[in-house]
PLY file of the C-alpha trace (Angstrom):
ply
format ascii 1.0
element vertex 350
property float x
property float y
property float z
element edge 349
property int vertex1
property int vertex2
end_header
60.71 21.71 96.95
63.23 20.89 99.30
65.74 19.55 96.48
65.19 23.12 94.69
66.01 25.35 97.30
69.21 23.53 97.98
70.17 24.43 94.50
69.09 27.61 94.96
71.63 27.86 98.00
74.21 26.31 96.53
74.17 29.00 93.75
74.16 31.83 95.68
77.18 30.71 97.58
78.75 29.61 94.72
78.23 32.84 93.70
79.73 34.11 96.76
82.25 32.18 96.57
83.42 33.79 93.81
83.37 37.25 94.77
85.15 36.49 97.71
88.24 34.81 95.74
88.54 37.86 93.60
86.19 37.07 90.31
83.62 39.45 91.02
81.85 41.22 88.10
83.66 43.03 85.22
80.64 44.63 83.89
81.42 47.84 85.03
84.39 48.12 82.91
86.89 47.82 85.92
89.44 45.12 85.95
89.47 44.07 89.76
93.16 42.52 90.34
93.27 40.82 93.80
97.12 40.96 94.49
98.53 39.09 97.50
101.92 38.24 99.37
103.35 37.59 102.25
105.51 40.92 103.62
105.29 41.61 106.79
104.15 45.91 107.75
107.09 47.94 107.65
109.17 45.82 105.54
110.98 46.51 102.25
108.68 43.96 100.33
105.74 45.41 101.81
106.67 49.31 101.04
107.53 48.15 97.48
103.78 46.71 96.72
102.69 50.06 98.18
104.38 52.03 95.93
102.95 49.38 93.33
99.53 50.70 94.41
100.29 54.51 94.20
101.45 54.28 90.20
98.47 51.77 89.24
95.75 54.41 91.19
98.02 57.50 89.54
97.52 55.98 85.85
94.11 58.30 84.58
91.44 55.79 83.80
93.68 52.69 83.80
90.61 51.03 84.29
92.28 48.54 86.98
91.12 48.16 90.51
93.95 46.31 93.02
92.33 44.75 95.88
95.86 44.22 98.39
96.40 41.56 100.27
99.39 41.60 100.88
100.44 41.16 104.58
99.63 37.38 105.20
95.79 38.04 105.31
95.02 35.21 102.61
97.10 32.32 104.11
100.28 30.80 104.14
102.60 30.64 100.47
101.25 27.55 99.65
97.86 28.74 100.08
97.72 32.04 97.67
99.96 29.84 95.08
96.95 27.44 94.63
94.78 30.51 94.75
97.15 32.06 92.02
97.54 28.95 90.03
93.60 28.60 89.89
93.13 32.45 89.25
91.87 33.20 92.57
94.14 35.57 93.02
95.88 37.49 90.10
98.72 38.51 91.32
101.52 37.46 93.60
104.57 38.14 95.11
106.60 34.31 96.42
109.84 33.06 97.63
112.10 30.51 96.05
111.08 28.79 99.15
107.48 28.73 98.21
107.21 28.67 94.38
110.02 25.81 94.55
106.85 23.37 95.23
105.64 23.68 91.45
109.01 24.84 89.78
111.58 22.30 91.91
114.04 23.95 89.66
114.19 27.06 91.99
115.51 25.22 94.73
118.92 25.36 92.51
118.90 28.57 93.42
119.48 28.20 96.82
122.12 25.98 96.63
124.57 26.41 99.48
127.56 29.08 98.34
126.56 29.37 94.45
127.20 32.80 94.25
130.29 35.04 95.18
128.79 38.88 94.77
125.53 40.56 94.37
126.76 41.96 91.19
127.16 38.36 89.87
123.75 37.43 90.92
122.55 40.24 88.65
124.01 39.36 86.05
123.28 35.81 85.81
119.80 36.11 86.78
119.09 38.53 84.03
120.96 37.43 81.40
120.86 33.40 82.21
118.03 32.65 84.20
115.10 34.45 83.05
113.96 32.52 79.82
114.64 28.91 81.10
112.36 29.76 84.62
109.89 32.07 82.69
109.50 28.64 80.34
109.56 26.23 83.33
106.67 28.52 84.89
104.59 29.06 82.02
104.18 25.33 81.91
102.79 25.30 85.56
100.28 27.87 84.34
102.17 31.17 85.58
103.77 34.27 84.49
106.88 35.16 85.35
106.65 39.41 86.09
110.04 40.23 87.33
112.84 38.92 89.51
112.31 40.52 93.16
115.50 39.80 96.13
114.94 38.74 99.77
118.91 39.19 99.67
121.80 37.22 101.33
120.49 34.24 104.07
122.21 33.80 107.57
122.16 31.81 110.52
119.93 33.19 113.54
120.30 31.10 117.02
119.16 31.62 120.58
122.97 31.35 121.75
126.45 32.63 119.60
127.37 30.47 117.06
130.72 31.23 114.66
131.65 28.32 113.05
130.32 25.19 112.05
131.63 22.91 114.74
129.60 25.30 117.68
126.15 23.95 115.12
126.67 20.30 115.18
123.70 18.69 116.49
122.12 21.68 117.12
118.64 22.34 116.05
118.25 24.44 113.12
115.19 25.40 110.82
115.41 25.18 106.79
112.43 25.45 105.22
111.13 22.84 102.43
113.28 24.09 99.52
116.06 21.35 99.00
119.33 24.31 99.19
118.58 24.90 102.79
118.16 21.56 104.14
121.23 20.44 102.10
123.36 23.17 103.94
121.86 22.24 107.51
122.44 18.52 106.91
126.32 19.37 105.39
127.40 21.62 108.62
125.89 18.96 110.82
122.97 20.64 112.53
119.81 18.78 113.34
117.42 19.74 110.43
114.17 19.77 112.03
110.96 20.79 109.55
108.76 24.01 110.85
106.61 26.20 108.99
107.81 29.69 108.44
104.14 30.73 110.44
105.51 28.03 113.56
109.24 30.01 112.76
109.02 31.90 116.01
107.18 29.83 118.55
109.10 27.11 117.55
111.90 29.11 118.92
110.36 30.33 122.33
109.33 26.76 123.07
112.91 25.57 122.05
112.11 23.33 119.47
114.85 25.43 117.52
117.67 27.01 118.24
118.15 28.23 115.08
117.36 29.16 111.73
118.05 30.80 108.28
116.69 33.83 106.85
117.96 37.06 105.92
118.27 40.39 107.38
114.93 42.05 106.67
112.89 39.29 108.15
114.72 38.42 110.77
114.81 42.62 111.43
111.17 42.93 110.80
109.05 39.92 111.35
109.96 39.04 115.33
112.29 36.54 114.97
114.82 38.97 116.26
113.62 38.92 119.50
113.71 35.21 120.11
116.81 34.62 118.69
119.44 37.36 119.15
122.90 35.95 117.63
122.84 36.75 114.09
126.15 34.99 112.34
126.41 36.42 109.01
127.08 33.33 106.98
126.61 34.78 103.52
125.49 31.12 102.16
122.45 31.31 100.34
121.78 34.63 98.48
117.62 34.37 98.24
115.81 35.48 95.35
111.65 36.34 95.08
109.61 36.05 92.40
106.67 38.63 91.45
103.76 36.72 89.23
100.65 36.51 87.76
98.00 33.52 87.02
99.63 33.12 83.34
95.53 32.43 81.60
94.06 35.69 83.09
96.96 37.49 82.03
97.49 36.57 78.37
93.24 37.28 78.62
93.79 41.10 79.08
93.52 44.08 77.06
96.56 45.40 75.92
96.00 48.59 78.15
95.38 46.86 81.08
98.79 44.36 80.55
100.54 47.75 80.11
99.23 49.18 82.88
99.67 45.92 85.19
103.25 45.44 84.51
104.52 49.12 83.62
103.86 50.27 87.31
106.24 47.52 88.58
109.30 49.06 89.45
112.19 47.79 87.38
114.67 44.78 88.61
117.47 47.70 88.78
115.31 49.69 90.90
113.60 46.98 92.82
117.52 45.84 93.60
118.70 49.34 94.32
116.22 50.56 96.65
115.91 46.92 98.51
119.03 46.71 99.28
119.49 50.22 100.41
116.07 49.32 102.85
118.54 46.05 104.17
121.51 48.51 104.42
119.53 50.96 106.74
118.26 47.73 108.59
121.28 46.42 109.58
122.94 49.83 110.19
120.43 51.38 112.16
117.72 48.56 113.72
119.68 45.91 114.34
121.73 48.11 116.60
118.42 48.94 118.39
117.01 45.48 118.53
120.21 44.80 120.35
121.11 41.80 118.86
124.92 40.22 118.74
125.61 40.54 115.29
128.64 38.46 113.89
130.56 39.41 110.99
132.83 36.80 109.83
136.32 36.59 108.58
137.07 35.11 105.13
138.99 32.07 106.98
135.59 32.14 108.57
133.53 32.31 106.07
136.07 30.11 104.12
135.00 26.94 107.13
131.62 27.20 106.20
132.23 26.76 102.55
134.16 23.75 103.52
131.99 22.55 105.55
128.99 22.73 103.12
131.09 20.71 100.50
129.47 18.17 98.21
125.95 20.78 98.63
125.93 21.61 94.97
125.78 18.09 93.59
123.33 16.93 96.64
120.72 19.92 95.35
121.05 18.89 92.19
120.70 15.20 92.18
117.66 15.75 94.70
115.85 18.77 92.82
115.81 16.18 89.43
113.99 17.82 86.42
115.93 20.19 84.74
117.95 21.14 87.57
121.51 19.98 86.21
120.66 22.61 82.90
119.57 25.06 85.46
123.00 25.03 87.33
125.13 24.38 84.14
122.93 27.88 83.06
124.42 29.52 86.25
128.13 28.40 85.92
128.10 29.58 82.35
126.76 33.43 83.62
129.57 32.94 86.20
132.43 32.88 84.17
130.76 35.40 81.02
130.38 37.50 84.46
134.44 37.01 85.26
135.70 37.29 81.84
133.12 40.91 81.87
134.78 41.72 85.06
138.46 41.17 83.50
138.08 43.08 80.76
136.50 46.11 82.45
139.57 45.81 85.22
141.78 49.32 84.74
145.43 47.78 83.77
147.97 48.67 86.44
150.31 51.80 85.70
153.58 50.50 83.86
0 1
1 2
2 3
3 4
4 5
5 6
6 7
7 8
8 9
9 10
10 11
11 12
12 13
13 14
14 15
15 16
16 17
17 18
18 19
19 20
20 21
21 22
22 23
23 24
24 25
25 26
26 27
27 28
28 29
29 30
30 31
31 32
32 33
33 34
34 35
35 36
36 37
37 38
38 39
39 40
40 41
41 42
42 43
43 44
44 45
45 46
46 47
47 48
48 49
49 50
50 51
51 52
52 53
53 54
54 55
55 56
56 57
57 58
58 59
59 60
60 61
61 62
62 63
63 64
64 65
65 66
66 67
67 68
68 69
69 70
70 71
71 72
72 73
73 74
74 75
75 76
76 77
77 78
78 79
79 80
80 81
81 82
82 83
83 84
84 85
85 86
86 87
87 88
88 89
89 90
90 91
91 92
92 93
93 94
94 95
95 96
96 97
97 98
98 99
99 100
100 101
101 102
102 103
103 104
104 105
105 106
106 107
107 108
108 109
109 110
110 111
111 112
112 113
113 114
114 115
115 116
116 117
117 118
118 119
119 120
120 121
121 122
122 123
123 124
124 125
125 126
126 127
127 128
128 129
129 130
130 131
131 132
132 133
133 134
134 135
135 136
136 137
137 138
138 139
139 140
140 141
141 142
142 143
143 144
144 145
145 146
146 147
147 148
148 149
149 150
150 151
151 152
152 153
153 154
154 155
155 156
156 157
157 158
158 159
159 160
160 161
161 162
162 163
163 164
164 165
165 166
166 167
167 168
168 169
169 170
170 171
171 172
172 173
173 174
174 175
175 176
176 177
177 178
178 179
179 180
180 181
181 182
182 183
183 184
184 185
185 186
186 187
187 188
188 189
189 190
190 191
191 192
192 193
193 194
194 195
195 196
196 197
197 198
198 199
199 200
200 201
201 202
202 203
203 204
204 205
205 206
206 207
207 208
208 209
209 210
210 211
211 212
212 213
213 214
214 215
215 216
216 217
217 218
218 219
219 220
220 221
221 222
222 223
223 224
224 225
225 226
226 227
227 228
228 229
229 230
230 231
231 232
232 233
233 234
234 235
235 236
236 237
237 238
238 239
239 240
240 241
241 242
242 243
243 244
244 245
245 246
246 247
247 248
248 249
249 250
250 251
251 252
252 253
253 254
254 255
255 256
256 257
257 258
258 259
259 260
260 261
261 262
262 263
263 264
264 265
265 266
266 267
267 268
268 269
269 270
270 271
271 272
272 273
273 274
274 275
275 276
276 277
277 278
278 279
279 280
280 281
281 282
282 283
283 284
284 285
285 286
286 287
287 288
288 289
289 290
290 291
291 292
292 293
293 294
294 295
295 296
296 297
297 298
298 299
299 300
300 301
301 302
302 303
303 304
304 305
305 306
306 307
307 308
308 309
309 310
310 311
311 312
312 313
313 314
314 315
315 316
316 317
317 318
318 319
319 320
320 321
321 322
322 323
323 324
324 325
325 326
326 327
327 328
328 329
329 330
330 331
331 332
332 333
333 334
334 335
335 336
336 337
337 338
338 339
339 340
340 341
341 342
342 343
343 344
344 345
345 346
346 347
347 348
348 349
């Protein structure tokens, strides 16, 4: 009697169980999409799954039903990854940081001073990148939806920092992707491992004294506050990553597919009104935050690059896999973007 209760239980929260990670019942006819990310209230990222929301609930009888969780509420990245990867959740928006832990590849990505413009990130990604990664994540069992933008990565510190003799020794935050802790371990700083949730009592406490993020984040998530010397490095120019659990996906109706990935905005307009959100950030609230914000000089900037020599081989030879391809990939868009930019130059008056 005993023994078949226990069953009975275990059922039931089995049952439960599955509800509560997004499978309930279809019978209704609804497709219930649990989508979930990390963006914190008030950010870009979080305003653009929003306005995800408003064209999927405009759509008459779409037949799909987003639940949103989309501020933290599930867990850290490497939580609703294994969540998306076992079809937990459906959808999901990720760093390179975080999806770099199944596809290593990514971390090529953020290889120290790869790129040289936004426009030439553009380009590449669209026109180099996108087959090899959507391959390389297919085999890991996801979908690759569209290229999102986190945008240009900087040094933050507690005290000024300009160049990359004031960061020797100092302690500095990179997360687990292989690019940042490359460039941390080139300038010289102390690379000391803290999760992006530790990010900010890690600084009170003085664990760190720095870190590297870009403008949004740093603008919107706190860190701001706790580290007020923002030394705009330009070094790693970070790229997100909006997915789906590739086996529920290729199981929709065609409707519903349509439907899911029509109301994502487009990478042009993702990029355009991102970066306009960053623009407005670092015009208006960083001003108000009153943080000491340092723009460098190209000599400057030129130190840094110096300083980070030798990065792009380190990433590579660390990241393994396909990662040499990967990068090859990216200096082949580089110079199809140069010889573009050339030919599309106006030729000077005679």
């Amino acid at each position: 009697m005993t023994s078949r209760r226990t069953r009975t239980l275990s059922v039931i929260c089995l049952a439960l169980l599955g509800a509560a990670c997004g499978q309930p019942p279809e019978d209704d006819g609804i497709t219930r999409v649990r989508v979930a990310s990390l963006s914190a209230p008030g950010s870009p990222w979080h305003d653009e799954w929003l306005r995800y929301q408003e064209r999927i609930e405009a759509v008459p009888d779409s037949g799909v039903a987003l639940e949103m969780f989309i501020g933290g509420q599930l867990g850290s990245e490497e939580t609703v990854l294994s969540n998306v990867r076992r079809g937990r959740v459906q959808i999901g928006g990720f760093s390179l940081h975080g999806l770099a832990t199944v596809v290593p590849e990514l971390s090529v990505l953020l290889t120290p001073y790869l790129f040289e413009s936004r426009e030439e990130v553009d380009f590449v990604m669209d026109n180099y990148l996108t087959d090899v990664f959507t391959e390389l994540l297919a085999a890991q069992g996801i979908s690759l939806l569209r290229w999102s933008e986190v945008g240009w990565n900087h040094i933050f510190c507690r005290e000024p920092v300009r160049t990359p003799q004031e960061i020797r020794n100092v302690r500095i935050r990179a997360s687990s992707a292989i690019g940042p802790q490359v460039f941390a371990r080139r300038v010289g700083a102390d690379n000391v491992p803290v999760p992006y949730s530790e990010l900010i009592t890690a600084l009170q406490t003085g664990l760190l004294d720095c870190g590297q993020g870009g403008v949004g984040l740093y603008a919107t998530a706190g860190i701001a506050g706790e580290a007020p010397h923002l030394t705009m490095t330009y070094h790693i120019f970070d790229t997100g990553l909006v997915v789906a659990n590739k086996a529920w996906l290729d199981a929709q109706s065609p409707a519903v597919r349509d439907t899911l990935l029509n109301s994502l905005e487009s990478a042009d307009d993702g990029r355009r009104q991102l970066r306009a959100a960053l623009q407005t950030i670092q015009d208006d609230e960083l001003p108000r935050l009153e943080v000491s914000v340092y723009e460098l000089s190209p000599a400057e900037i030129q130190g840094w690059r110096e300083a980070a020599n030798g990065s792009h081989e380190e990433v590579i030879e660390l990241t393994g896999g396909r990662a040499r391809e990967v990068y090859d990939l990216i200096q082949a868009g580089k110079r199809a973007f140069r010889e573009a930019a050339s030919r599309a130059a106006p030729v000077p008056a005679a």
